[in-house]
N, CA, C and O of each residue as an XYZ file, in Angstrom:
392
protein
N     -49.386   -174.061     60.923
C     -48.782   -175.034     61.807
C     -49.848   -176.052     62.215
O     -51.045   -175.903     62.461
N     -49.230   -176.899     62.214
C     -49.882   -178.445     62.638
C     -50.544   -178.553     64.171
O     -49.875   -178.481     65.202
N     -52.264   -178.774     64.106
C     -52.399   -178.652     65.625
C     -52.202   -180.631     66.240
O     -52.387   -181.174     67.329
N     -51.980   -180.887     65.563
C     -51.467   -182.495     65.743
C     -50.169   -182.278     66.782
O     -50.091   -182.657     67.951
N     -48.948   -181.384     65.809
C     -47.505   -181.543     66.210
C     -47.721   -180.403     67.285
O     -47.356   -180.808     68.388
N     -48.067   -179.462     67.306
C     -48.422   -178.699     68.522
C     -48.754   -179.784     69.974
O     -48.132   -179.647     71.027
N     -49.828   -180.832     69.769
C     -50.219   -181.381     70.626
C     -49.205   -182.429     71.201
O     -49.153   -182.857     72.354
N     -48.283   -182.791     69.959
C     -47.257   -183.872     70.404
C     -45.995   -182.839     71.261
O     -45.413   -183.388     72.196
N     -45.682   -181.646     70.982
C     -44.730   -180.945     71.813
C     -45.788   -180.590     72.731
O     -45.104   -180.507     73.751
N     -46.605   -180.402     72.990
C     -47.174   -180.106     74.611
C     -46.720   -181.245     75.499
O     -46.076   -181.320     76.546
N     -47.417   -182.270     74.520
C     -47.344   -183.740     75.309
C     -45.545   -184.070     76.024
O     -45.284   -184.713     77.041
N     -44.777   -183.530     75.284
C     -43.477   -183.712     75.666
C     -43.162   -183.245     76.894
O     -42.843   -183.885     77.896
N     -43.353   -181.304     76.635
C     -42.936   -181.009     77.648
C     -44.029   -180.518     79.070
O     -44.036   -179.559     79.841
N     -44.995   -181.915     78.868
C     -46.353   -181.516     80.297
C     -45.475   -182.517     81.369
O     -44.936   -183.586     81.084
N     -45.502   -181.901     82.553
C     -45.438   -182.395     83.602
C     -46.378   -182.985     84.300
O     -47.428   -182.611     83.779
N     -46.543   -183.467     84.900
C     -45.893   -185.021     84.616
C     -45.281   -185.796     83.250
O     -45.995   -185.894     82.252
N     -43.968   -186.317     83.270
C     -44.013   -186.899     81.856
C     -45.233   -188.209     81.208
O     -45.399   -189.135     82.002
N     -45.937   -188.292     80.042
C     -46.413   -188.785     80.437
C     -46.050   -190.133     79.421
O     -45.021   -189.742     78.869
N     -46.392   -191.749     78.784
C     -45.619   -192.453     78.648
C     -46.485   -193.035     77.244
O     -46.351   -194.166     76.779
N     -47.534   -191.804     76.627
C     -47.976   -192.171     75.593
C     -48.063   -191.480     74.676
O     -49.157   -191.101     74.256
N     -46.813   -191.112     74.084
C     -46.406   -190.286     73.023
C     -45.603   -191.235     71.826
O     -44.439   -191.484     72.138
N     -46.081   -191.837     70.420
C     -45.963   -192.378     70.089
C     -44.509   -191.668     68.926
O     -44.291   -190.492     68.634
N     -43.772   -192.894     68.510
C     -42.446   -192.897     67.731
C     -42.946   -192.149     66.514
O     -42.337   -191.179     66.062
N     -44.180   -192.666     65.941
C     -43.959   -191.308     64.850
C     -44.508   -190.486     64.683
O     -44.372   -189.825     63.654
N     -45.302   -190.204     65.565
C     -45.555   -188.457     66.062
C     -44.180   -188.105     66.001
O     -43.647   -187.731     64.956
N     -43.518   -188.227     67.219
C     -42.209   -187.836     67.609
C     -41.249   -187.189     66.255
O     -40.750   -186.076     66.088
N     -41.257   -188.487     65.370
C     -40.265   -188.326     63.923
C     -40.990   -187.419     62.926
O     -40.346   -186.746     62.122
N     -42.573   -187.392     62.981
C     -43.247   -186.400     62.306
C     -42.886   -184.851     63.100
O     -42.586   -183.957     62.308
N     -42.892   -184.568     64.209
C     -42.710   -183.154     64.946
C     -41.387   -182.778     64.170
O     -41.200   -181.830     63.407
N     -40.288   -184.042     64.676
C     -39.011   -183.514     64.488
C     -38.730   -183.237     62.768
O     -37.759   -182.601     62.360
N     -39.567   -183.723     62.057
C     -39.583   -183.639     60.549
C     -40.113   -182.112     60.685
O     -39.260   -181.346     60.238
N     -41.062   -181.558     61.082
C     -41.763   -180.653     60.627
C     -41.234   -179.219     61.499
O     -41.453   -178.074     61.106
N     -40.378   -179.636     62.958
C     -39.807   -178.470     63.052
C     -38.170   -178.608     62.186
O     -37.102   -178.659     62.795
N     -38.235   -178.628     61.460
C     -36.742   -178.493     60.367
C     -35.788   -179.746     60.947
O     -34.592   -179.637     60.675
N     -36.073   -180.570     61.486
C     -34.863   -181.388     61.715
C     -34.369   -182.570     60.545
O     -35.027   -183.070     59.632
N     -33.347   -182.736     60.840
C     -32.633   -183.977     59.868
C     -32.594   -184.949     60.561
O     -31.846   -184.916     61.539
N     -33.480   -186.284     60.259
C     -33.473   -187.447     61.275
C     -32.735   -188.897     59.927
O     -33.013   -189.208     58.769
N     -32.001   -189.254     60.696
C     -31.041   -190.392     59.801
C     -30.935   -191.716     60.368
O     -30.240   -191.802     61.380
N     -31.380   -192.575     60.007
C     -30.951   -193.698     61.075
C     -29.751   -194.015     61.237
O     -28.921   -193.875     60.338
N     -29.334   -194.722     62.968
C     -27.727   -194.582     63.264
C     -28.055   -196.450     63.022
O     -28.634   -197.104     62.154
N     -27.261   -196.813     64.425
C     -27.199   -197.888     64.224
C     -28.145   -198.985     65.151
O     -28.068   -198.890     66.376
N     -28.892   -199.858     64.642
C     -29.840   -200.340     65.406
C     -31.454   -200.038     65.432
O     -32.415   -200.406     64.757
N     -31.269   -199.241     66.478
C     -32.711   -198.323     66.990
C     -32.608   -197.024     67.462
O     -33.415   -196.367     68.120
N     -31.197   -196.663     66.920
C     -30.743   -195.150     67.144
C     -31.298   -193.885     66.071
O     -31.073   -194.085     64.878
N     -31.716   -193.130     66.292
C     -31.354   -192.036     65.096
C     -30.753   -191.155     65.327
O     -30.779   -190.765     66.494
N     -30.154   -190.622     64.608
C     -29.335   -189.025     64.801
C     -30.185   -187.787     64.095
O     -30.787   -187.758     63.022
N     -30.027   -186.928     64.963
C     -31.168   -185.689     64.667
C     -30.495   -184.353     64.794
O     -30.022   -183.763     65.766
N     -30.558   -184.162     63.981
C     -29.879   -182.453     63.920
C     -30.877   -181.189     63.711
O     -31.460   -180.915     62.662
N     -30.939   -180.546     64.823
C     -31.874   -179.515     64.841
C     -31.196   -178.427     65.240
O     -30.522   -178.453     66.269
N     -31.258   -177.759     64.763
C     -30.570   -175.656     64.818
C     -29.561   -176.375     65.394
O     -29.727   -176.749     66.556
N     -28.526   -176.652     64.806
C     -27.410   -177.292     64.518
C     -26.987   -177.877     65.782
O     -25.789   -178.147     65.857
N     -27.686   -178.116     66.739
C     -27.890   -178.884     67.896
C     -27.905   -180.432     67.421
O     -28.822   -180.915     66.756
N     -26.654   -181.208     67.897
C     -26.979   -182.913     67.307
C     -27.182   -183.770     68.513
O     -26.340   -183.811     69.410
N     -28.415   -184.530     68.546
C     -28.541   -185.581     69.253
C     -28.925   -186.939     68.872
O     -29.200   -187.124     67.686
N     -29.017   -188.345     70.046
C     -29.544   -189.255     68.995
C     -30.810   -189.812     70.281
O     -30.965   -189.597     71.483
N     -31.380   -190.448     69.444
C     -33.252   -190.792     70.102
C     -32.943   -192.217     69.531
O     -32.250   -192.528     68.562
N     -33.784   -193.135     70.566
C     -33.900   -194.466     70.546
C     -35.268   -194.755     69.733
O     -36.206   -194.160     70.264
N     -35.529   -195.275     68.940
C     -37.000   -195.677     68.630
C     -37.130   -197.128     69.633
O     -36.247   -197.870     70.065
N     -38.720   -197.168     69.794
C     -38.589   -197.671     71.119
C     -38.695   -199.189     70.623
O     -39.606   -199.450     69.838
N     -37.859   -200.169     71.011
C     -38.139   -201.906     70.888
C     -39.210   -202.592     71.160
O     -39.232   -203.784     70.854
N     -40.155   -202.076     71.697
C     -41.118   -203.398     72.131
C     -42.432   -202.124     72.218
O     -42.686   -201.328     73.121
N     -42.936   -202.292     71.194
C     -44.103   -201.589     70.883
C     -43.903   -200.005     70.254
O     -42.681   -199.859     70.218
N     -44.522   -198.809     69.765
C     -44.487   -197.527     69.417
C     -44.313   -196.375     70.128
O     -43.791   -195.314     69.786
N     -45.131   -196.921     71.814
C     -44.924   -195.599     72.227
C     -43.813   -195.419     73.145
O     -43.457   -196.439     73.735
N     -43.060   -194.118     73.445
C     -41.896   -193.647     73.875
C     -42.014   -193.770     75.172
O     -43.053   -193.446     75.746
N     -40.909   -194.280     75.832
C     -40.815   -194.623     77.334
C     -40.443   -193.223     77.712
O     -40.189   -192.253     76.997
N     -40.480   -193.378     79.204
C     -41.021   -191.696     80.108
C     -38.929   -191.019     79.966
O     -38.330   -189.996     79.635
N     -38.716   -191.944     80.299
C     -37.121   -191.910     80.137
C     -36.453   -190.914     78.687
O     -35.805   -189.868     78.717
N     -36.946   -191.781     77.436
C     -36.807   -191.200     76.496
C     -37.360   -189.601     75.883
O     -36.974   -188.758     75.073
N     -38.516   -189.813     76.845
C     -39.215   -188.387     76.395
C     -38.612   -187.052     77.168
O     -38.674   -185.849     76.916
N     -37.996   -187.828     78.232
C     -37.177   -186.588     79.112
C     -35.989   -186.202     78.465
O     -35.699   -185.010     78.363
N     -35.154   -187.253     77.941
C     -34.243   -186.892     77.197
C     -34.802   -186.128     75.793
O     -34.317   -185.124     75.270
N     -35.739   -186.759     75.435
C     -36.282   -185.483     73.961
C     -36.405   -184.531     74.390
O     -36.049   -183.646     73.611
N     -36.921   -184.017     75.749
C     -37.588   -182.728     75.691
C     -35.909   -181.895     76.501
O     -35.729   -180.686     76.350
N     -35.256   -182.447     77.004
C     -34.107   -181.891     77.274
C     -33.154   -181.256     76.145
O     -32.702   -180.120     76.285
N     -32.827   -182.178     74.835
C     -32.455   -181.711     73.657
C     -33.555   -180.987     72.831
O     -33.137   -180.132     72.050
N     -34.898   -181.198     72.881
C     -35.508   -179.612     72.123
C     -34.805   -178.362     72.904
O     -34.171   -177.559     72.220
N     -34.867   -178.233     73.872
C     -35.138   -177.159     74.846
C     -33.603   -176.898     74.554
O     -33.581   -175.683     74.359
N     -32.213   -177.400     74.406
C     -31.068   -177.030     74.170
C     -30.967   -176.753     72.480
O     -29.970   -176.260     71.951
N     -32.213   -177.174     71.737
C     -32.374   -176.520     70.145
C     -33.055   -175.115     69.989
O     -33.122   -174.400     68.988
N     -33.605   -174.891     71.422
C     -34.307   -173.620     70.914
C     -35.667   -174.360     70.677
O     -36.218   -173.787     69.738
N     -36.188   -175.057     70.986
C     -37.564   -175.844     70.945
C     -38.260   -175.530     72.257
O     -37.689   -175.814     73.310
N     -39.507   -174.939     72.258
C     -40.411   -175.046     73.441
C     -41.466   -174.280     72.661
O     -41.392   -173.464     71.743
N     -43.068   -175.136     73.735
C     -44.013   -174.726     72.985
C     -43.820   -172.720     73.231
O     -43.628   -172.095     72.188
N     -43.858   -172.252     73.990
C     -44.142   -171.209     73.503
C     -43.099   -170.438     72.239
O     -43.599   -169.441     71.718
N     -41.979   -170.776     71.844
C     -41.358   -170.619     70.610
C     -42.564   -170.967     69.369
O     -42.973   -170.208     68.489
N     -43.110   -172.967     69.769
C     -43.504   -172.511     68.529
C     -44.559   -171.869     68.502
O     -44.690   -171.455     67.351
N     -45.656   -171.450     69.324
C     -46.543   -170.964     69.496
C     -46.427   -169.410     68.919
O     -47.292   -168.998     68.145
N     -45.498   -168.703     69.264
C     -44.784   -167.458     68.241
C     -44.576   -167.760     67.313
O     -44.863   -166.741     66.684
N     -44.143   -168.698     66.367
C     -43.780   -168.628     65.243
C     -45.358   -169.532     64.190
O     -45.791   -169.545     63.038
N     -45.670   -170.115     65.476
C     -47.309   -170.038     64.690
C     -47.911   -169.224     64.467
O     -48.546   -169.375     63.424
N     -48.162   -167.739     65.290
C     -48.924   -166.868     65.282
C     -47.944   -166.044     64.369
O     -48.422   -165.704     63.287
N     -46.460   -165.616     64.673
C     -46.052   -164.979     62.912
C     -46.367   -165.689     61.511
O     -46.362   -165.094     60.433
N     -46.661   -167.148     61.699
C     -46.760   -167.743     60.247
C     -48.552   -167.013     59.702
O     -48.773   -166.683     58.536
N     -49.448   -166.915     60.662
C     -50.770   -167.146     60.545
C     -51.051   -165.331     59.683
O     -51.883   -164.831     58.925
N     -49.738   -164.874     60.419
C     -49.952   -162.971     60.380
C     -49.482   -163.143     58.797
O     -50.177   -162.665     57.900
N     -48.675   -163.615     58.614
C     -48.075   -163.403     57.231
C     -48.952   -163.690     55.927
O     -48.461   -163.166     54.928
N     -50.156   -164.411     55.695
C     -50.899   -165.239     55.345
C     -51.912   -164.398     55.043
O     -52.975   -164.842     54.609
């Protein structure tokens, strides 16, 4: 497992939100924990993760994700079964298997 995408789901769900978590980190995490990202219409995408569907704004006026948006990401991981300590288990089963 990726200590990059590890660092971008911390970054999501640290409290305080914080407002420099960039669009394709974001689309790289959601690529690499199994999701299907499609573009909708505009600056929408639709994302299907453990058959959980939501859609994410890519952001208009520069890369990184407004505090707004990241609350809503980390609200739909967390209804996919997404949180670091999930992947943090399934890092340490990937590492055992190996």
């Amino acid at each position: 497992m990726s200590h990059k995408h590890r660092s971008v789901l911390q970054a999501i769900f640290h409290d305080p939100i914080g407002g420099n978590i960039h669009w394709r980190e974001v689309e790289s995490l959601l690529h690499h924990l199994g999701a299907s990202v499609e573009p909708g219409h505009g600056a929408r995408f639709r994302v299907v993760l453990n058959r959980h569907e939501f859609t994410v704004h890519h952001p208009h006026h520069g890369n990184e994700m407004g505090r707004n948006d990241i609350r809503y990401l980390r609200e739909h991981l967390a209804a996919a079964g997404v949180s670091l300590s999930v992947y943090d288990a399934r890092a340490t089963a990937a590492d055992a298997h190996e």
